[in-house]
C-alpha positions as CSV (number, residue, x, y, z in Angstrom):
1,X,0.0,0.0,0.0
2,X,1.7,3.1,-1.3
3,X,-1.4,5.6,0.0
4,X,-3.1,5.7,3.0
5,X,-7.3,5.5,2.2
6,X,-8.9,8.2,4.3
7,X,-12.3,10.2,4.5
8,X,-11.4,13.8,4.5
9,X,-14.5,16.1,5.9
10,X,-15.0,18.9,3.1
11,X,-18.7,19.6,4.5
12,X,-18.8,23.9,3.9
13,X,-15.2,24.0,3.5
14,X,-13.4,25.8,0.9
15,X,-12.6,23.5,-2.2
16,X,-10.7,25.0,-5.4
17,X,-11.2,23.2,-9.1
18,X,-9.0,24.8,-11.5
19,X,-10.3,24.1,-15.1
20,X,-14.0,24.8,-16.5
21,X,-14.6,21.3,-18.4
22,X,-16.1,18.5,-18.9
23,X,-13.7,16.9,-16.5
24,X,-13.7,19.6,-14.0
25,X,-17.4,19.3,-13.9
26,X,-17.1,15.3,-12.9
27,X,-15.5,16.7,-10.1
28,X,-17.1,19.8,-9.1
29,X,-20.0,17.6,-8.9
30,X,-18.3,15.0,-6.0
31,X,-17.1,17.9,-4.0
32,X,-20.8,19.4,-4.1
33,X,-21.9,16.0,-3.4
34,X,-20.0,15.9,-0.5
35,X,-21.3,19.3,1.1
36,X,-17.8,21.4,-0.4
37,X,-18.0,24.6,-1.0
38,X,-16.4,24.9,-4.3
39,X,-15.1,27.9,-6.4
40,X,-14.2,27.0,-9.8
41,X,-11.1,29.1,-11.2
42,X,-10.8,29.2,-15.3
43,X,-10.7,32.2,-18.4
44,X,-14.2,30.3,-19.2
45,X,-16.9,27.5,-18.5
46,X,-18.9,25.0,-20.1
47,X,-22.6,24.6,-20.0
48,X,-22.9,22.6,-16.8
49,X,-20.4,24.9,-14.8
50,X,-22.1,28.0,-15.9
51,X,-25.9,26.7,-14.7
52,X,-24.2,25.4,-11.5
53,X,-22.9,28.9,-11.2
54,X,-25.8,30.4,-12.4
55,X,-28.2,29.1,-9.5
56,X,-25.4,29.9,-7.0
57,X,-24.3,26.1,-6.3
58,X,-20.6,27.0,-6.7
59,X,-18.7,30.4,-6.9
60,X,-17.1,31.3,-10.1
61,X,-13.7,33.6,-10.9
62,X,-13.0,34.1,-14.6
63,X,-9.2,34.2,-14.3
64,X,-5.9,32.1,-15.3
65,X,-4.7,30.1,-13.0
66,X,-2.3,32.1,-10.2
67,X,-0.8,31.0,-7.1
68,X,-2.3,32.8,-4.5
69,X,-5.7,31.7,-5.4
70,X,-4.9,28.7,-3.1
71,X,-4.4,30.6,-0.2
72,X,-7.7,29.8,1.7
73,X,-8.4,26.3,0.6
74,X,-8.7,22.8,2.2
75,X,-8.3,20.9,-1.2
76,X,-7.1,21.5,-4.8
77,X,-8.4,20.0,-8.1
78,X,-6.4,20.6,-11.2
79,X,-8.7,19.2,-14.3
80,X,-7.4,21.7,-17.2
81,X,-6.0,19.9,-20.3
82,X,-2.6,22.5,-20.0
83,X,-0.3,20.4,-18.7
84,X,1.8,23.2,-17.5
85,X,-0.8,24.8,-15.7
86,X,-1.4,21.8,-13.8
87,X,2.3,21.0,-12.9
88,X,1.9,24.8,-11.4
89,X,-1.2,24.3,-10.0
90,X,0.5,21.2,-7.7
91,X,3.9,22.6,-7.0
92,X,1.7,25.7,-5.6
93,X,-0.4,23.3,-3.5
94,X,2.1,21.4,-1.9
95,X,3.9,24.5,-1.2
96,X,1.3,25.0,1.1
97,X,0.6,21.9,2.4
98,X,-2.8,21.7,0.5
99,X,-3.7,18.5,-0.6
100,X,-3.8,18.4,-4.0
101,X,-4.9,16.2,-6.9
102,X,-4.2,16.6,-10.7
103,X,-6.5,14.3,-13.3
104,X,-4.5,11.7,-15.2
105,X,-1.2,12.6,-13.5
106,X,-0.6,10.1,-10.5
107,X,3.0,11.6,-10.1
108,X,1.6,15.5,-9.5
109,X,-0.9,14.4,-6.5
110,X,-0.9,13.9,-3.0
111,X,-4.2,12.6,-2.9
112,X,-6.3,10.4,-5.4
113,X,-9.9,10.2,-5.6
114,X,-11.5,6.6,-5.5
115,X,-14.3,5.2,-7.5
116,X,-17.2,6.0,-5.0
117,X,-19.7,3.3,-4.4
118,X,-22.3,5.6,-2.1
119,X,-24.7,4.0,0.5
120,X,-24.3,6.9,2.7
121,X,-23.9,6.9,5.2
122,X,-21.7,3.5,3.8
123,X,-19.5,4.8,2.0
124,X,-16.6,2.8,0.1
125,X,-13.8,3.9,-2.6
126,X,-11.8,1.9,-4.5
127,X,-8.3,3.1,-5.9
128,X,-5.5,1.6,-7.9
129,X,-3.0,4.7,-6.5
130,X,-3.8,6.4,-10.0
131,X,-2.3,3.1,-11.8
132,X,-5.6,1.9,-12.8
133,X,-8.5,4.2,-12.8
134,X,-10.7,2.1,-15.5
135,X,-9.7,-1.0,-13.5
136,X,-10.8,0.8,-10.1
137,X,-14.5,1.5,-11.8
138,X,-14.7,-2.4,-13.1
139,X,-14.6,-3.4,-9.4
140,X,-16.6,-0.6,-8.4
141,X,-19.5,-2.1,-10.7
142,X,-19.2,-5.6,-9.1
143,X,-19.6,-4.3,-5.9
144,X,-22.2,-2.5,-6.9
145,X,-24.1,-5.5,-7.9
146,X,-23.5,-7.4,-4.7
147,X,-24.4,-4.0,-1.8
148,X,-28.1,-3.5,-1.6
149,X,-28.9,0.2,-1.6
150,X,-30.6,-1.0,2.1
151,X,-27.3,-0.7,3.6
152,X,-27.1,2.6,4.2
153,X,-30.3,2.4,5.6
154,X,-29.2,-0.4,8.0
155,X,-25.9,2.1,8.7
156,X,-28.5,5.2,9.6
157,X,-30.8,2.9,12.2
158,X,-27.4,1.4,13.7
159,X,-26.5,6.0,14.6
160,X,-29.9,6.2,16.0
161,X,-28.9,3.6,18.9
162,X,-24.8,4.2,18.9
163,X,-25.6,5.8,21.9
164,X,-28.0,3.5,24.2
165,X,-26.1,0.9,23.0
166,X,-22.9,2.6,24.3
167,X,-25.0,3.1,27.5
168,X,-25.8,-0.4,28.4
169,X,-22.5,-2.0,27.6
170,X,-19.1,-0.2,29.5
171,X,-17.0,-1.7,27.2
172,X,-15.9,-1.7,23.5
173,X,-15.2,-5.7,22.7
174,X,-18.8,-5.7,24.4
175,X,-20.4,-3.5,22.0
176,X,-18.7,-5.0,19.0
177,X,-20.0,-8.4,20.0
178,X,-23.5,-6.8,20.5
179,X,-23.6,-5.3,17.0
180,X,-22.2,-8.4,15.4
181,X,-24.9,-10.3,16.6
182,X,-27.3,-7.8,15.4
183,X,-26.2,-7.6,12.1
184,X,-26.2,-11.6,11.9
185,X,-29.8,-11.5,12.8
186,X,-33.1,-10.9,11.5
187,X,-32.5,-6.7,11.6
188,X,-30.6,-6.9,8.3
189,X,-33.9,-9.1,6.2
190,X,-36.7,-6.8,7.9
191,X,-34.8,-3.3,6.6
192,X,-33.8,-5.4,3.0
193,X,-37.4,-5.8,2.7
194,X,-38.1,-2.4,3.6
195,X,-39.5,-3.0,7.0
196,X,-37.8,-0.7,8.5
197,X,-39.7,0.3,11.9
198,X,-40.1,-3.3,12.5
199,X,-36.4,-3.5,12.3
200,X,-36.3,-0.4,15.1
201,X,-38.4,-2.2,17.0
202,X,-36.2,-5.8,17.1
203,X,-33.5,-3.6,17.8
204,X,-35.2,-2.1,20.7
205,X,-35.6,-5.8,21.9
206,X,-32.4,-7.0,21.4
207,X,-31.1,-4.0,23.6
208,X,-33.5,-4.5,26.5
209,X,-33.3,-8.1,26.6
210,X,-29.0,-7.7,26.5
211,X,-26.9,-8.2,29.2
212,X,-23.6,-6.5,29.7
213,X,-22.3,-9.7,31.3
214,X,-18.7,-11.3,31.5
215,X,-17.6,-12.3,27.7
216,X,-17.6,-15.9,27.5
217,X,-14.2,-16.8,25.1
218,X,-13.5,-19.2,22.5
219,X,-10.5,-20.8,19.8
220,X,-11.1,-20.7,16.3
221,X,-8.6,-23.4,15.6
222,X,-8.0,-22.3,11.6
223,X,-5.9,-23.7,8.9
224,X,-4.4,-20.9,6.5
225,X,-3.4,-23.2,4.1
226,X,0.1,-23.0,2.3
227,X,0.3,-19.5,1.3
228,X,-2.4,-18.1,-1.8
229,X,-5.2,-16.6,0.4
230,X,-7.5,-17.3,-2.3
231,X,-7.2,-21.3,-1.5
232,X,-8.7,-20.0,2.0
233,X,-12.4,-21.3,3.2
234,X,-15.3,-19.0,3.3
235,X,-15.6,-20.4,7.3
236,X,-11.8,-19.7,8.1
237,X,-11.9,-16.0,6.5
238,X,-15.3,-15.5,8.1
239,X,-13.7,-16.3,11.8
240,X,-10.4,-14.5,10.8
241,X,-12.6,-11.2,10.5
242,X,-14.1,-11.6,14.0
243,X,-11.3,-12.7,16.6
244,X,-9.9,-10.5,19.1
245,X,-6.4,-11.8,19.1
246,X,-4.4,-14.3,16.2
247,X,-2.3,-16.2,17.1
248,X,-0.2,-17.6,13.9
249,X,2.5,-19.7,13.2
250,X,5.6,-18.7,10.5
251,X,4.3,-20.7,8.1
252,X,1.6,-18.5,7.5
253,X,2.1,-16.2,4.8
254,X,1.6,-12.0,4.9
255,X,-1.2,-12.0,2.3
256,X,-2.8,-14.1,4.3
257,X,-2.3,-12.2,7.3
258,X,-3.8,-9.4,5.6
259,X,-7.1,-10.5,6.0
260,X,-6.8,-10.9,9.6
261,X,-9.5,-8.2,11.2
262,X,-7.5,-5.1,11.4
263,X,-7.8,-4.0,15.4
264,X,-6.9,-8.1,16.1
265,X,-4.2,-8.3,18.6
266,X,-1.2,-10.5,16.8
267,X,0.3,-12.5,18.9
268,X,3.6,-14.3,16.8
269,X,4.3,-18.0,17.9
270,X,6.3,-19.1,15.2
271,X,8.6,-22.1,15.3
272,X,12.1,-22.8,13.0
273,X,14.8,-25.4,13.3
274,X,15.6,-25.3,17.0
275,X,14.2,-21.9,17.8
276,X,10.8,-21.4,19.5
277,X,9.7,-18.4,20.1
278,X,7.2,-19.8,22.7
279,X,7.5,-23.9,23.7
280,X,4.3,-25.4,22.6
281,X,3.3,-26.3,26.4
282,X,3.1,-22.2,26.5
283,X,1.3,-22.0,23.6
284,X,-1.5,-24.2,24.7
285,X,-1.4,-22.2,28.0
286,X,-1.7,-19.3,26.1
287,X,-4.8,-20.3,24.0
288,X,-6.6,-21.4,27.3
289,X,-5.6,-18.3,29.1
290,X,-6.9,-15.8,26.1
291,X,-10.3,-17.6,25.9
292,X,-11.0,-17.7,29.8
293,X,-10.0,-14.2,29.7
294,X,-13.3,-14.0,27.1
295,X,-10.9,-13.8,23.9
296,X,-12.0,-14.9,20.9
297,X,-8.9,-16.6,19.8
298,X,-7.7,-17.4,16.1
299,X,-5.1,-19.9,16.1
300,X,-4.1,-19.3,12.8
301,X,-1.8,-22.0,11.3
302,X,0.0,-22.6,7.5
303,X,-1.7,-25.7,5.8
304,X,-4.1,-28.1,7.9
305,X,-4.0,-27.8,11.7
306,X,-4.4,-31.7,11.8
307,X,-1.4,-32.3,9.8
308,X,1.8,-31.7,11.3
309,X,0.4,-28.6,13.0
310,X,0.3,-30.2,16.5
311,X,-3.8,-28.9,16.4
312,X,-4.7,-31.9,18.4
313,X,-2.2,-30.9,21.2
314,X,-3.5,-27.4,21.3
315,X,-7.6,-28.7,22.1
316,X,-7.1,-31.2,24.0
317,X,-5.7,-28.3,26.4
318,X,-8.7,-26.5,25.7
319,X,-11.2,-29.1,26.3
320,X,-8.9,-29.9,29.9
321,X,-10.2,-25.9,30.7
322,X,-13.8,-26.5,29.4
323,X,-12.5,-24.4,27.0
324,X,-15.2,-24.0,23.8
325,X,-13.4,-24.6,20.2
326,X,-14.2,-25.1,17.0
327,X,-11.6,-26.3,14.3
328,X,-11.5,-25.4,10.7
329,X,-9.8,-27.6,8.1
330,X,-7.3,-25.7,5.4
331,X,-5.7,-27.3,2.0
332,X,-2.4,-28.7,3.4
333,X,1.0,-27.9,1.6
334,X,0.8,-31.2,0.6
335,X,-2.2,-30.5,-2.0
336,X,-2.0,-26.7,-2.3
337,X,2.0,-27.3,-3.3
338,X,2.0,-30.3,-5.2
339,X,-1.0,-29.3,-7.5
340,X,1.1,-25.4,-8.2
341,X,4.0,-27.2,-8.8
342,X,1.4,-29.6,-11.5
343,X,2.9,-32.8,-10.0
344,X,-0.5,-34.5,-9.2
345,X,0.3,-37.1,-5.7
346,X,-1.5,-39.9,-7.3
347,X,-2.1,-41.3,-10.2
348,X,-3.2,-44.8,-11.6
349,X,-0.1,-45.4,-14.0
350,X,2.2,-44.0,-11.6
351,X,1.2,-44.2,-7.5
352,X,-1.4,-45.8,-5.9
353,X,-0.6,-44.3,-2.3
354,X,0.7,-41.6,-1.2
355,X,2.4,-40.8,2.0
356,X,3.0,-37.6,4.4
357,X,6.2,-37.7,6.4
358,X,7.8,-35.3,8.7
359,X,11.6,-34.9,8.2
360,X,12.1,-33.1,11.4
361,X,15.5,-34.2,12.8
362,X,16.0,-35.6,16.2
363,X,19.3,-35.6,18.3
364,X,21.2,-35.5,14.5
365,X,19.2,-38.2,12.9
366,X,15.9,-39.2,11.4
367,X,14.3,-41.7,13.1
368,X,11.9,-42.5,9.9
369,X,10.4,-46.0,8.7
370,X,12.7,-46.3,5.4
371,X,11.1,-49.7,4.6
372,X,7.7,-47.8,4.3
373,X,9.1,-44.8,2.1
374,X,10.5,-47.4,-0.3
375,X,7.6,-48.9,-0.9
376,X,6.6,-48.9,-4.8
377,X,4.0,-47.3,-6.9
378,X,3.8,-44.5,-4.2
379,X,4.4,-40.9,-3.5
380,X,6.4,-39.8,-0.7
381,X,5.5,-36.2,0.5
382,X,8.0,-35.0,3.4
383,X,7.4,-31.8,5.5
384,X,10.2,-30.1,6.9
385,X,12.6,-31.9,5.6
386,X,15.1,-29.9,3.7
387,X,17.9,-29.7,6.5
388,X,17.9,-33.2,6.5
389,X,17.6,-34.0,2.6
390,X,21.1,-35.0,1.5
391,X,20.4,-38.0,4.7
392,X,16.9,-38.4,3.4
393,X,17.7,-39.1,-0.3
394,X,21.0,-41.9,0.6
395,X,18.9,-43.5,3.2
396,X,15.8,-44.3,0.7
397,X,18.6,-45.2,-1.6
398,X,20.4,-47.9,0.4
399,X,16.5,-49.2,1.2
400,X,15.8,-50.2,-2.5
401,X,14.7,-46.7,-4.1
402,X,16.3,-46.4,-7.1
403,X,18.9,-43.3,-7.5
404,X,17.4,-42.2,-10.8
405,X,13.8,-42.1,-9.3
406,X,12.5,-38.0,-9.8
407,X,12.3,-36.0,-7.3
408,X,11.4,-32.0,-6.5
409,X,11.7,-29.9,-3.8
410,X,8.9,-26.8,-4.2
411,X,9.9,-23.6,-2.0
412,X,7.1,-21.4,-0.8
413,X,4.7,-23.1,-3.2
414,X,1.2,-21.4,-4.4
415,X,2.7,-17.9,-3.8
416,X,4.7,-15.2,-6.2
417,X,7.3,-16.2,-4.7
418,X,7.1,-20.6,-5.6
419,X,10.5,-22.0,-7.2
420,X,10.7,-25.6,-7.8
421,X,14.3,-27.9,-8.4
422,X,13.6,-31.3,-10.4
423,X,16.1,-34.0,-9.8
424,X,16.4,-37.2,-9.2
425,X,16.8,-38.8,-5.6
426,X,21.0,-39.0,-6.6
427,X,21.2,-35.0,-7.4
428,X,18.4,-33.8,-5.7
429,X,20.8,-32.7,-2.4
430,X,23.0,-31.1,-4.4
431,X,20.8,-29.6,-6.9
432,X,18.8,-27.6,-4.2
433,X,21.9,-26.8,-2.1
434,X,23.0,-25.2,-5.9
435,X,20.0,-23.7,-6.0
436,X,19.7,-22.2,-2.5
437,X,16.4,-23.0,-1.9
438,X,15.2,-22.5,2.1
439,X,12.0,-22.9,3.9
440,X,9.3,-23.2,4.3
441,X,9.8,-25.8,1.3
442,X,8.0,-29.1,0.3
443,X,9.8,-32.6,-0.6
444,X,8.0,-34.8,-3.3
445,X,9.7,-38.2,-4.1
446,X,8.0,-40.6,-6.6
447,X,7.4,-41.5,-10.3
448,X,4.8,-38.7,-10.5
449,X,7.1,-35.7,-10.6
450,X,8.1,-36.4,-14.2
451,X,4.6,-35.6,-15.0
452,X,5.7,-32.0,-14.0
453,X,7.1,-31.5,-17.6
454,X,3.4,-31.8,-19.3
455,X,1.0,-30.7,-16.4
456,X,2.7,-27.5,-15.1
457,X,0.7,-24.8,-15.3
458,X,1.6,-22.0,-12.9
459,X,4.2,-19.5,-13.3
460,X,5.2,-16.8,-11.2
């Protein structure tokens, strides 16, 4: 994010449009719509301008552009089609700290406008930083589509009770948790369907029959999955936007975290190769503690909680504290990496089975069932495993596997960021240790990574 989205108060302030066009108008028009009071600067105006002038809607000076025309305003629009009169018209502004924005010229502004989708008192803008405008307008119309012009309705009757509802509950997590329920209710339907004094009226209900008693917590044990937030659930994305505090694990990736509700506390629990930032005895403490506190707690995790993510461990604390939970599965590295990388885990000429291993090392070894992993006509998938690779690949080896079988190691697979080294189990060590690969990265052994030649399809 290379701007900061804000919603700047123009209501009866001073607002200056330089330029008397078409474009100017499209502008003149927002500030009005927004309560400015605008005065439009220009030698001349078009037809719209001069009827908005005309019935006294905006103030008018027939001029060129000069500096100290600025002096009194709040914000500056340049929208004339002389490109040196525009350049002047920002290096005046910003001269005087005035926020300033110049049409089709990202690089002369300090402020863009959005494409306005208006359910006021909802109000939301969508920008591309000046990079995109037509772009910002196409996703504009889709929201469009999917925000009932009810909502700002729902939004006005919400102000009439901000304050009895700020009354009856002392605290803010309190009140949040009240309007949350609200808006999951029936309130939403009966103003939808235009009911809206019936809708007053629940409300009125719901606020009488509330209690401002102690919050009662609870985990939201989530899988993150292995890095693309778009492979997340609806469930796990629904419960990410209404925890009180995350607590996530390294493996989950930033654009992910992103869509972790804003005001969450983050609490960072990450593990690597013999550093923890908590031990996982604390971290189950800490879960228990949160919730009992009345926390609702995301424990956010990369991939599946149930595979290799020590999830089971974490609630069986919880239910030890009477603890409420509720777990939510996520597409484990296993599926999300292999299918990016096109190396499907099965398939009927190639593996019948397939296998998840962990290649965490132990006191300098891996304590592994080789036999098992050698097995034919099966796909070995090993988490974790690239410290110990160069051990992983000679030990399969001297158990039957032959060197020449293929073999890939995928790093941060599904994201921008995914490289991939094919090899076979002889060269793959060496290959990745050429290729500097690090974690988080994925291990795939097996007949089925040659496939990866016709069925890749996702490049970075």
């Amino acid at each position: 994010m290379q701007a900061l989205p804000i919603f700047f108060n123009i209501a009866q302030r001073p607002c200056v449009v330089i330029g008397g066009g078409e474009v100017a108008t499209r502008k003149v028009l927002m500030l009005r719509k927004a309560q400015g009071q605008v005065t439009v600067i220009s030698p001349d105006l078009c037809d719209e301008l001069a009827a908005l002038h005309a019935a006294g809607d905006i103030s008018y000076v027939p001029a060129a552009f000069a500096p100290e025309q600025l002096t009194a305003a709040c914000l500056v629009i340049a929208a004339t089609d002389d490109e040196a009169v525009n350049e002047a018209v920002s290096v005046a502004a910003k001269r005087l700290n005035i926020p300033v924005n110049v049409v089709d010229a990202p690089a002369l502004c300090t402020f863009t406008m959005g494409s306005i989708i208006d359910r006021s008192p909802i109000v939301i803008a969508v920008s591309s930083e000046g990079n995109a405008p037509v772009l910002a307008r196409h996703i504009r119309s889709k929201i469009e589509t999917m925000l009932p012009a009810a909502y700002g309705r729902i939004a006005a009757i919400a102000g009439e009770f901000r304050e009895q509802v700020k009354a009856k509950f002392a605290t803010v997590p309190a009140r949040r948790r009240f309007w949350e329920q609200v808006l999951n209710g029936p309130l939403v339907e009966r103003v939808l369907s235009g009911q809206e004094q019936a809708a007053r009226h629940l409300l009125e209900g719901l606020l009488a029959q509330a209690e401002d008693a102690p919050m009662r917590g609870e985990v939201y044990l989530v899988g993150g999955g292995p890095g693309d937030p778009d492979l997340l659930t609806f469930r796990a994305l629904r419960l990410m936007q209404q925890c009180d505090v995350c607590v996530y694990d390294k493996l989950v990736s930033k654009e992910v975290m992103e869509l972790v509700r804003r005001d969450a506390e983050l609490i960072y629990v990450g593990k690597s190769r013999d550093q923890h930032t908590l031990p996982q005895d604390e971290i189950n403490a800490l879960l228990a503690r949160l919730a009992l506190a009345g926390k609702r707690v995301l424990r956010l995790k990369g991939g599946d909680p149930f595979i290799f993510g020590r999830g089971g461990e974490e609630i069986e604390t919880l239910m030890q504290h009477g603890v409420p939970f509720q777990v939510v599965p996520g597409i484990t590295a296993a599926n999300g990496v292999s299918s990016y990388a096109g190396i499907p885990l099965t398939h009927r000429d190639y593996a019948q089975a397939c296998l998840f291993i962990t290649g965490h090392l132990k006191d300098g070894t891996l304590d592994l069932d080789w036999q098992a992993m050698a097995r034919p006509k099966q796909t070995v998938v090993i988490y974790m495993g690239l410290v110990g690779l160069d051990q992983i690949c000679r030990q399969l080896i001297v158990h039957g596997v032959s060197p020449d079988m293929p073999a890939a190691v995928i790093q941060q697979g599904t994201t921008q960021k995914q490289r991939v080294v094919e090899s076979t189990l002889a060269h793959l060590a060496e290959d990745v240790a050429a290729a500097g690969l690090k974690p988080p990265s994925l291990t795939i052994i097996g007949e089925v990574v040659k496939l990866r030649a016709r069925l890749n399809w996702f490049t970075p």
